[in-house]
NUBA-917665 format. One line per 5 residues: number of its first residue (from 1); their letters; for each residue x, y, z of C-alpha. Coordinates in pm, 1 decimal. Each point is the difference from the previous one (the first is absolute). Layout:
NUM> A> X/Y/Z  ... .
***
This chain:
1> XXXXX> 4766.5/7143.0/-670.6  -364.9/187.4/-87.6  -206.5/-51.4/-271.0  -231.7/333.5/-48.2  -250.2/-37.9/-264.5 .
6> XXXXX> -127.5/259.7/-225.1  -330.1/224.4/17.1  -245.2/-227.0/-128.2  201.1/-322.5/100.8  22.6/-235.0/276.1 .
11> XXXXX> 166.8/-252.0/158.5  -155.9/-284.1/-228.2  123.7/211.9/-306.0  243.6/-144.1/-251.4  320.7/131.3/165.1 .
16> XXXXX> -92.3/-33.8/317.8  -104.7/-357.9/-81.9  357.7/-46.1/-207.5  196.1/151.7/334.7  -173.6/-253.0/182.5 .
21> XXXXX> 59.2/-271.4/-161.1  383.7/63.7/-29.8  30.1/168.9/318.4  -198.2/-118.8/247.2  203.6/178.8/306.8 .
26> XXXXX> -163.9/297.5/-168.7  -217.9/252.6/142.8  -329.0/35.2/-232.5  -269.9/217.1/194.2  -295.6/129.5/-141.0 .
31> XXXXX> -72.6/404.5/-83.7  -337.6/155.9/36.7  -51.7/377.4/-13.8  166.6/320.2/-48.7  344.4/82.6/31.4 .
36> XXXXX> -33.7/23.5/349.0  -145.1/-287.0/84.2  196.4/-209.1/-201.3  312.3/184.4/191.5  -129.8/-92.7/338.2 .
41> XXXXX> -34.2/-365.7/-102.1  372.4/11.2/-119.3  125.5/152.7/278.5  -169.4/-211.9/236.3  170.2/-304.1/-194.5 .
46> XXXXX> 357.7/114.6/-14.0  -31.7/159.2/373.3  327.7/-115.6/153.0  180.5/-131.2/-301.1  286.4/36.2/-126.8 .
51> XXXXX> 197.7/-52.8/-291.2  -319.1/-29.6/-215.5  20.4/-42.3/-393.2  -309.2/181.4/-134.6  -192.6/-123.7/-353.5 .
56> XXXXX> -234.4/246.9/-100.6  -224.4/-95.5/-316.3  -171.8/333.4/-113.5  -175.9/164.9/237.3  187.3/-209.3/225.7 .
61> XXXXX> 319.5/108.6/-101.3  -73.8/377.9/111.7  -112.2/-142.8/337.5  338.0/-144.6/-5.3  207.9/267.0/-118.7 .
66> XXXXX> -226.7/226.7/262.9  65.8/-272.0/315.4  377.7/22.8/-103.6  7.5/382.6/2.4  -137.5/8.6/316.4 .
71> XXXXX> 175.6/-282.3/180.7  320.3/-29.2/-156.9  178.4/-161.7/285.7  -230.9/-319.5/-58.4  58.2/-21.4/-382.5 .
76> XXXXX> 293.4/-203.9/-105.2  -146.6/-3.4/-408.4  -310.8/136.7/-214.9  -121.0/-198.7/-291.3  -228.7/196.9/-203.6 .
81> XXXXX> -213.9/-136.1/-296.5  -165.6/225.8/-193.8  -48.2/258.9/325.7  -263.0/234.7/23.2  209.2/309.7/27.7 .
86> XXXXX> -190.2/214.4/-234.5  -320.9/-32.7/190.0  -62.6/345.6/205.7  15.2/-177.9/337.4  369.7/-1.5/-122.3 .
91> XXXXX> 61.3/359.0/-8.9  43.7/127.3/396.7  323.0/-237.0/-44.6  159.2/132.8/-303.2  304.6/102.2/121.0 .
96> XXXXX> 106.6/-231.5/261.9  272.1/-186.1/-55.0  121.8/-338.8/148.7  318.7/-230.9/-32.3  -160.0/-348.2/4.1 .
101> XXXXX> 104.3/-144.6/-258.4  -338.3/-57.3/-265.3  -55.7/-220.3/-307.2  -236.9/154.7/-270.1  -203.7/-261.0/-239.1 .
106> XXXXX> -164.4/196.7/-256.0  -203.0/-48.5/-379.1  40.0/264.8/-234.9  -393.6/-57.1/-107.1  -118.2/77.2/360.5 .
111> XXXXX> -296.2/202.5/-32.4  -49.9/1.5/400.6  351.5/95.2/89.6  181.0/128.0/-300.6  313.0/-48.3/15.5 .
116> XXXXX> 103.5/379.7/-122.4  -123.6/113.7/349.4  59.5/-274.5/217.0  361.6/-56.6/-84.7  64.4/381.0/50.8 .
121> XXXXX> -165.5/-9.8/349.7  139.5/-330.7/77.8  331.4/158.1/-31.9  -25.9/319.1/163.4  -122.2/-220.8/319.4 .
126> XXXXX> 251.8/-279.1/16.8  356.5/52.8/-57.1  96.0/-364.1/19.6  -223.6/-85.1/-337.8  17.6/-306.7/-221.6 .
131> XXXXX> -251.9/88.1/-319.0  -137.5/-287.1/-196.9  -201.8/137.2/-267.5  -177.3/-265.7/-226.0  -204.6/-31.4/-290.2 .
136> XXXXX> -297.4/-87.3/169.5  -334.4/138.6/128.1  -107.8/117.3/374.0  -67.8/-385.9/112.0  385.0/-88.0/-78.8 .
141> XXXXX> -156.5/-337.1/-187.9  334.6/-21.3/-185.7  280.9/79.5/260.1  -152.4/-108.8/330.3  81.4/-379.7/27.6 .
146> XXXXX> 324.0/88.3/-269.0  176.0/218.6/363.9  245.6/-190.0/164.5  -224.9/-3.4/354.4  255.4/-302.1/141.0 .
151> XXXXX> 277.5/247.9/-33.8  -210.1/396.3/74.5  -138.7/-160.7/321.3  243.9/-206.8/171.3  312.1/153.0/-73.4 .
156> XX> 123.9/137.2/328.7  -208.1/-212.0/228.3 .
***
């Protein structure tokens, strides 16, 4: 399991710290940089895994959707919170499609990531989509600790 924080997050922010605390087996890695560079880091820390289940806050969570595009044969699950796939480094993707099966945690007031683009996008990319929209804001303050993690992370293990 990996833990990828959003833009202007880290490893020390409150999810990460939450993921942490309840998961300690967990992969939390800090994100500096562009797209790129953030990319590189990821790929250097899943290099000759398998099976991995991806959590992508943000920013994070169109690394992760990006990483499972790209190495599908890795990827046993996506877990995407609030992803970032209306930013433009989303767009030479659009289109691609993958059967990894992906869980979508969303707030209908998210001002970063609305969901009236994301969910649309979300679904055109992963056929295997579980959509949880809330009523809650970009940071997920209301639904994060509510989703059963126990059960989304270590079913199948």
């Amino acid at each position: 399991m990996v833990f990828i924080h959003g833009l202007d997050s880290s490893s020390k922010g409150t999810k990460a710290a939450w993921f942490g605390r309840h998961f300690p087996e967990m992969v939390i890695a800090d994100f500096e940089g562009d797209l790129s560079q953030r990319m590189k880091k990821l790929e250097s820390i899943l290099a000759y895994r398998q099976n991995v289940t991806l959590i992508g806050s943000s920013f994070g969570g169109l690394m992760a959707t990006i990483f499972a595009l790209e190495n599908e044969a890795a990827v046993s699950r996506v877990i995407l919170l609030a992803p970032a796939l209306n930013f433009p480094e989303f767009s030479e993707y659009k289109g691609r499609k993958t059967a990894i099966p992906a869980w979508l945690f969303i707030g209908k007031k998210d001002k970063v990531t609305p969901s009236d683009i994301v969910i649309p996008a979300a679904r055109q990319t992963f056929s295997n989509l579980i959509i949880n929209e809330s009523d809650d804001d970009h940071l997920l303050r209301n639904t994060f600790e509510k989703i059963d993690w126990q059960d989304l992370l270590l079913q199948d293990q």
